[in-house]
N, C-alpha and C positions, 0 to 999 in steps of 0.2 A: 494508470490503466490496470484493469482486472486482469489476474491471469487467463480467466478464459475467456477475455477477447483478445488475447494474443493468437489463443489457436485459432479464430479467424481465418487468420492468416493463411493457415495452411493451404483450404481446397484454391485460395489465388494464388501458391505457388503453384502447387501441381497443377495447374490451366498453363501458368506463365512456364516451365517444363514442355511440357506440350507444344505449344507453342515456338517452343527457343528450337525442341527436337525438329518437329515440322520444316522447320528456317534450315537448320542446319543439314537436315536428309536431301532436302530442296539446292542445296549450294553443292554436295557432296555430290552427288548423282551429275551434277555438272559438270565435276573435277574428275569423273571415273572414279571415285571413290565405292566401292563395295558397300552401297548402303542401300534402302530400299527407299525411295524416296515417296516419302507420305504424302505428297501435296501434286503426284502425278492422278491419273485417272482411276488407275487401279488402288493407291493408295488410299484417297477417299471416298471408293466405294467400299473399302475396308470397313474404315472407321464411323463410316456410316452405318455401315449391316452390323457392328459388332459391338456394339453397348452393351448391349443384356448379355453375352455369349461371356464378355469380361468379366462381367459380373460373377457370372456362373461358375468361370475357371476357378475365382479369386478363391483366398483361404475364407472366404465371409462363415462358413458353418462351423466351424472350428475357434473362430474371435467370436461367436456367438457362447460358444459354448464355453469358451473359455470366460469370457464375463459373467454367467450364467453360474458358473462354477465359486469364481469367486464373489459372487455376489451374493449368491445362496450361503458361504463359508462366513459374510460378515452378517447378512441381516441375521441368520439365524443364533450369531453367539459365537459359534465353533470357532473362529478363528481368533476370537479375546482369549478364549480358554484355556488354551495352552501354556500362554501367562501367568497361569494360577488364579490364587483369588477366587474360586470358585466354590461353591457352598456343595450340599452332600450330597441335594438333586441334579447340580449339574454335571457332578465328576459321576453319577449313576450314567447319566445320560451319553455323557465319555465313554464309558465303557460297551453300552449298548449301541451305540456309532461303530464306534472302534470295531467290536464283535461281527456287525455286519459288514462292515468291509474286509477283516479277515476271511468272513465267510467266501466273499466275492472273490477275492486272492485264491484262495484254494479252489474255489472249482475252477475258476479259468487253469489254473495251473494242473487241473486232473484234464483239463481240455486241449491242455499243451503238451504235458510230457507222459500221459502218458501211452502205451502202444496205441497205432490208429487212431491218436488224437485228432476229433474233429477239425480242430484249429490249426492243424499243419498242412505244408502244400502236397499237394500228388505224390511227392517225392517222398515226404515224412521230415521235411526240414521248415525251417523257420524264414527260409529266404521268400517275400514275396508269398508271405503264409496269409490267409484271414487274420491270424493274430498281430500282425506286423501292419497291418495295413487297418484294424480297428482298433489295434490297442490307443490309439491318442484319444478318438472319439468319447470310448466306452469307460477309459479312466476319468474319463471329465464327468459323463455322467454318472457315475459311481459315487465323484464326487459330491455331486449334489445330490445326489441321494439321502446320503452319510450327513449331510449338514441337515437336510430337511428332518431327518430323524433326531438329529440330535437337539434342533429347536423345538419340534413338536412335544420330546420325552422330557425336554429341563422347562418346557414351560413357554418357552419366550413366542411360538408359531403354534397359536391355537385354532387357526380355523384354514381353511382350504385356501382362503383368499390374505391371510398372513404369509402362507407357502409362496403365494406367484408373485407377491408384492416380495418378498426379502428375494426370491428368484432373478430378478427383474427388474428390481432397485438400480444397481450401476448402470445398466445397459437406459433407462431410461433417460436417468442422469447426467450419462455422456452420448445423449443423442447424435448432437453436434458431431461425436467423429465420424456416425456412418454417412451424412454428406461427403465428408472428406474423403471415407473409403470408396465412394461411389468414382470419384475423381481418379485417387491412386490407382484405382483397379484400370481406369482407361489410360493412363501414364505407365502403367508395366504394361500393357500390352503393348502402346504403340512403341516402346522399348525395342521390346521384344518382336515385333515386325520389323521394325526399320534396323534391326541386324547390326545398329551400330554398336553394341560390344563385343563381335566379329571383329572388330579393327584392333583387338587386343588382342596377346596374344593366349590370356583365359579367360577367355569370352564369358565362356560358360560359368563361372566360378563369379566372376563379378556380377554377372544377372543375378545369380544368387543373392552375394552380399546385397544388390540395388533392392530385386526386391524384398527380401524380410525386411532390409531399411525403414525401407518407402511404407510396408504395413505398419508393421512392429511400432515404431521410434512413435510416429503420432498418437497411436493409441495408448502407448505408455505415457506419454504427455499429459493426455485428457485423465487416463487414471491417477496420474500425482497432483495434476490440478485441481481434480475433484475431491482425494481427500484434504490435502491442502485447504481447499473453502470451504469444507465439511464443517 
């Protein structure tokens, strides 16, 4: 069997998840147990009203952009590069990357530190600033900036439609996980409604660890199987 039909597998766990949770919120609520039981009236009108809404919570813009990132960082070259080997048009083009992203560094940081920095909260701090709450975003796209320049200047991304093909490369390639994430995303929710890591006593810290898990883990999966059959 192919590695990536093992990942298959996945989106029929997280159903069978679902599923087991469902069973057990259902027997819990029975026992007086502090759970919110999914499988009452109000539960399934939950889970009924709230597909898209899951979706919407989920981290999906951010695993977007992170693919996007690194996908733009392999089709375009940049990320071989730093291995060496590279001839005198492509270490130019290094440095003219390079160059613009320094660029981007310094003004955000003239946006940050200094007096009446745009980027700071009311207060003039960093807590719960613009910069704290776009810096994951905007470093991603910064990212792919920086690659899309440097494929364009060493040669290798000559036309517009080279740019959103090395852009867009992984993400096509590992179609397959956003079924999966469609599923995960309804499995942290109904998690997180039916209140069952309330029964611990850090609730909250284990949602945590559950969900990055439940994101993260599959889509690292799909990204080492895919260069793997590369």
């Amino acid at each position: 069997m192919r590695h990536r039909d093992l990942l298959t597998y996945i989106p029929l766990g997280c159903l069978l998840a679902i599923l087991l949770l469902a069973l057990f919120t259902w027997v819990g609520s029975i026992y007086g147990m502090e759970v919110v039981n999914l499988l009452s009236a109000d539960g399934m009108r939950w889970m009924f009203s709230s597909v898209v809404p899951n979706i919407t919570h989920s981290p999906l813009a951010m695993v977007l952009l992170g693919l996007m990132a690194l996908s733009a960082l392999d089709g375009s070259g940049m990320l071989y590069a730093f291995r060496g080997h590279t001839n005198a048009k492509q270490k130019n083009a290094m440095v003219i990357a390079l160059l613009v992203l320094v660029i981007f560094a310094v003004a955000v940081a003239c946006m940050t530190l200094l007096p009446s920095a745009p980027l700071l909260n009311p207060l003039g701090t960093l807590n719960h600033s613009p910069f704290t709450r776009g810096l994951p975003s905007v470093a991603l796209i910064f990212v792919i900036i920086t690659a899309d320049i440097y494929g364009y200047t060493s040669g290798r991304l000559l036309t517009i439609a080279d740019v959103v093909k090395a852009d867009t490369k992984l993400i096509a390639d590992i179609a397959g996980y956003f079924l999966s994430f469609i599923i995960i995303a309804q499995m942290v929710a109904c998690f997180d409604c039916s209140q069952v890591f309330s029964l611990f006593s850090q609730g909250d810290f284990w949602f945590q660890v559950f969900q990055y898990t439940a994101y993260f883990l599959p889509l690292l999966l799909h990204i080492i199987v895919y260069y793997i059959e590369r």
